[in-house]
C-alpha positions in Angstrom: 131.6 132.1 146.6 131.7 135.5 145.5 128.8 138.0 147.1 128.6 140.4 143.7 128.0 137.9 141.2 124.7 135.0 141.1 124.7 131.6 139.3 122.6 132.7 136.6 124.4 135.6 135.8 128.0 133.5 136.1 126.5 130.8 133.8 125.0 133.6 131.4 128.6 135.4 131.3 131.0 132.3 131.2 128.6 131.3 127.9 128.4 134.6 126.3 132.3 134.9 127.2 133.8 131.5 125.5 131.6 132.0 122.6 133.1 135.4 121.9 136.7 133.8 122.2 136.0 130.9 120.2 134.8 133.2 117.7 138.0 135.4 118.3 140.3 132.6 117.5 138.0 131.2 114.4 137.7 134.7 112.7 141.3 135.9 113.0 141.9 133.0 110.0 145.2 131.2 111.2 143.8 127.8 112.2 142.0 125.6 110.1 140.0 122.3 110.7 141.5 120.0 113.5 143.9 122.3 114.6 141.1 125.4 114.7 139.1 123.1 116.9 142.1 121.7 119.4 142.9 125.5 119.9 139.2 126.4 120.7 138.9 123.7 123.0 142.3 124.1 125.4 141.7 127.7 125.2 138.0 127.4 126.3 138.7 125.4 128.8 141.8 127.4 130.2 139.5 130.9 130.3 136.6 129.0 131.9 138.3 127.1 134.5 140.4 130.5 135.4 136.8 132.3 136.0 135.3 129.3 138.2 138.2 129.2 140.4 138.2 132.8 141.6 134.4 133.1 141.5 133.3 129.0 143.0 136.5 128.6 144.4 134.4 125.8 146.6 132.3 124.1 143.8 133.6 120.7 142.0 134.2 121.4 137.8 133.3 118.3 135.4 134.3 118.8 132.1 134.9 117.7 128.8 138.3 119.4 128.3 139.9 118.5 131.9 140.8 115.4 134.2 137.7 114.3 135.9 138.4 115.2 139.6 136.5 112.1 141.6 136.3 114.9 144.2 133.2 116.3 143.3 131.0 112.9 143.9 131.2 114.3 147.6 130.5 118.1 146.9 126.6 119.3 146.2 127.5 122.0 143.8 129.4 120.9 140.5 129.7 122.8 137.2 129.3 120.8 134.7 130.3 122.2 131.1 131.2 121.6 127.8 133.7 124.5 126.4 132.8 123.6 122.7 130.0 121.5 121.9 130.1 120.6 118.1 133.8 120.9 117.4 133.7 119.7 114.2 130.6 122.3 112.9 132.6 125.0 114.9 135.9 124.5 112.3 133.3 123.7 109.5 132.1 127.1 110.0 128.9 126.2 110.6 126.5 127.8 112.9 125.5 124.3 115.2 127.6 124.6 117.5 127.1 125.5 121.3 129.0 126.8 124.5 127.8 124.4 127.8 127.5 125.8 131.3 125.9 124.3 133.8 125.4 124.1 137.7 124.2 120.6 139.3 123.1 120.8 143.3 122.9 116.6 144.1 122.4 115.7 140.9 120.1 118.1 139.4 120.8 120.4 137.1 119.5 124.0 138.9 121.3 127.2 136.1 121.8 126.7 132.5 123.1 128.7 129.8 123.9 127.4 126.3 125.5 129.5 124.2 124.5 129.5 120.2 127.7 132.3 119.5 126.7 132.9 115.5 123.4 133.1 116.6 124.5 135.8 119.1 122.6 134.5 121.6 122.7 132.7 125.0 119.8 130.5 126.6 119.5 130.6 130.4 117.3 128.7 132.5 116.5 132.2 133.9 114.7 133.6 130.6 114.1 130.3 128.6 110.8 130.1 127.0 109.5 127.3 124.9 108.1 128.7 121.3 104.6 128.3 121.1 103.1 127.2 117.7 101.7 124.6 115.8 103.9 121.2 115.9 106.2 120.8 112.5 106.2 117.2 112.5 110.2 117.1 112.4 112.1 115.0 114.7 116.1 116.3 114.7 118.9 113.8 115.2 122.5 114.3 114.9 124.7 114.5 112.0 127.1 112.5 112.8 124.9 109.6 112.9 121.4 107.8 112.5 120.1 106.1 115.8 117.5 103.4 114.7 115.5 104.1 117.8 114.7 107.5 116.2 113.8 106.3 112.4 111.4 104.0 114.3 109.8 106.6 116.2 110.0 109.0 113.0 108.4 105.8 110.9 105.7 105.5 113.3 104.6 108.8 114.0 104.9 110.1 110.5 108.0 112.9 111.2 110.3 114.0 109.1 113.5 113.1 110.5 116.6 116.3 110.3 119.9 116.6 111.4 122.2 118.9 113.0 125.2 119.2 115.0 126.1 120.1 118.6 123.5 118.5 121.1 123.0 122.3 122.5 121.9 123.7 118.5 119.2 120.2 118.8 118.3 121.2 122.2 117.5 125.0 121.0 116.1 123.8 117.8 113.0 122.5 119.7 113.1 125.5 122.3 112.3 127.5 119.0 109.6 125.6 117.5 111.9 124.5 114.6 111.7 120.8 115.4 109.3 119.1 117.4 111.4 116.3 119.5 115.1 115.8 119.5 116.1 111.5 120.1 119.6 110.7 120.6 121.1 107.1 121.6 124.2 105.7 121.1 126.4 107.6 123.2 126.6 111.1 125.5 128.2 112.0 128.3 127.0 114.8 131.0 128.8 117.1 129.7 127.4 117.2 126.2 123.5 117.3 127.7 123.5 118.8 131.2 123.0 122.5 129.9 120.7 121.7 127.1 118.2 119.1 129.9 118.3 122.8 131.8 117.8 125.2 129.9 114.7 123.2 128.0 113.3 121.9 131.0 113.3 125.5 132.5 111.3 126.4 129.3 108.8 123.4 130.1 110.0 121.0 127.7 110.2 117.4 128.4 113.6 115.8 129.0 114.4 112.3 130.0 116.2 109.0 128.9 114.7 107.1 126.6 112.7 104.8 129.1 111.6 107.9 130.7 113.5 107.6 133.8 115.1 111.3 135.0 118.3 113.0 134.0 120.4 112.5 137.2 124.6 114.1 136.7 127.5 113.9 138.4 127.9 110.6 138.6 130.9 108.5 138.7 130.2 107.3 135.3 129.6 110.2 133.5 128.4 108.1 130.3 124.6 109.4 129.2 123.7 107.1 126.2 120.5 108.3 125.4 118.3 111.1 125.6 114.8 112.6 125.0 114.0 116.2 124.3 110.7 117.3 122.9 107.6 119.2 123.1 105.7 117.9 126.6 102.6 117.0 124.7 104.7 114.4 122.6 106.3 112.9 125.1 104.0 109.5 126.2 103.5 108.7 122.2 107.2 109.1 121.7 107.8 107.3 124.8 105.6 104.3 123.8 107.2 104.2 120.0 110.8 104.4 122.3 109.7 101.0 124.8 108.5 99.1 121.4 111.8 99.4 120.3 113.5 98.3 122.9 111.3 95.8 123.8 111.8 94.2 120.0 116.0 94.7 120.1 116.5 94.7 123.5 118.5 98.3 123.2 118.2 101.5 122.2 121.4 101.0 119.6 121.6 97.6 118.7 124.0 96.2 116.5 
């Protein structure tokens, strides 16, 4: 581990970094849809990795965009990230898409940062701060598709129900005060949530699975399949709406 640079400021500079060459390789014009966002990914990837290994020579890597080395199930300190979160919104040119950093010690995630690049900026678990205001009765899901577990808790409670892309642009849309909960099920994996759980629960958010049981990472199964992200004052009324659910399908994505 390198003496002259801190995790915070390593996870702050590996997001702020990719974002600026993703953006590099978008803005330059001479990619377009799936091949824009194959080239952002390897090339993500290949810039990350390249820092982590000369600054964490000695910390495990989990990631989206490289062979999952079972090595780190023994090590305490493993990054997990996600080079491009939102693929398909990043060579949409759209703005919902995120850069995912972060550092697990045993399981928990300890520095954050994700990285909204056309938003210039980069949430740490450092300087996050939830937005305080009056709640805006809109529960986000993702674009790409409709979880029934969230139009029951939307039905219920009486929220409008939004979507967006990357799981990092959610995660920051309730950070800001521009949506009030965020309910995914149907499929994650740590990668795509381990940087947005920090960051938010740094800025005292509530985060959890949908039965309210804890975030844990670096598992040997990396699948997450459902998640909870909202204001903390939310959290036992979406919670209850959450157990009804399952408790009348017997899952959180039945079918």
């Amino acid at each position: 581990m390198t003496a002259t640079i801190d995790d915070e400021t390593l996870a702050r500079r590996l997001a702020q970094g990719t974002g600026e060459i993703l953006k590099g390789v978008r803005n330059v014009g001479l990619l377009r849809d799936g091949n824009l966002g194959d080239a952002g990914d390897s090339i993500a990837q290949e810039w990350i990795a390249r820092a982590l290994a000369i600054h964490r020579p000695d910390d495990a890597v989990l990631s989206e965009e490289a062979n999952d080395d079972l090595v780190r199930l023994d090590r305490e300190r493993v990054w997990i990230i996600d080079p491009l979160d939102g693929t398909r919104e990043y060579a949409g040119v759209r703005q919902d898409w995120a850069v995912h950093i972060a550092l697990t010690v045993n399981g928990t995630v300890t520095t954050a940062a994700v990285g909204m690049p056309d938003l210039g900026r980069v949430f740490t678990t450092a300087e996050s701060v939830a937005v305080p205001g009056h709640p805006t009765n809109r529960l986000v899901i993702s674009r790409n598709s409709t979880p029934a577990v969230a139009v029951h808790v939307a039905e219920a409670r009486g929220m409008e129900l939004v979507t967006m892309g990357s799981c990092g642009a959610k995660a920051v849309s309730v950070l800001l005060g521009d949506n009030d909960a965020y309910v995914h099920a149907g499929g994650q994996y740590e990668w795509d949530n381990a940087a947005p759980v920090g960051v938010c629960l740094a800025a005292g958010l509530h985060c959890s699975r949908l039965d309210g049981s804890p975030l844990v990472y670096n598992n040997e199964d990396t699948y997450l399949p459902d998640l909870l992200i909202c204001r903390p004052e939310l959290a036992d009324g979406i919670l209850e709406q959450t157990a009804s659910f399952h408790a009348e399908h017997g899952s959180f994505q039945p079918g």
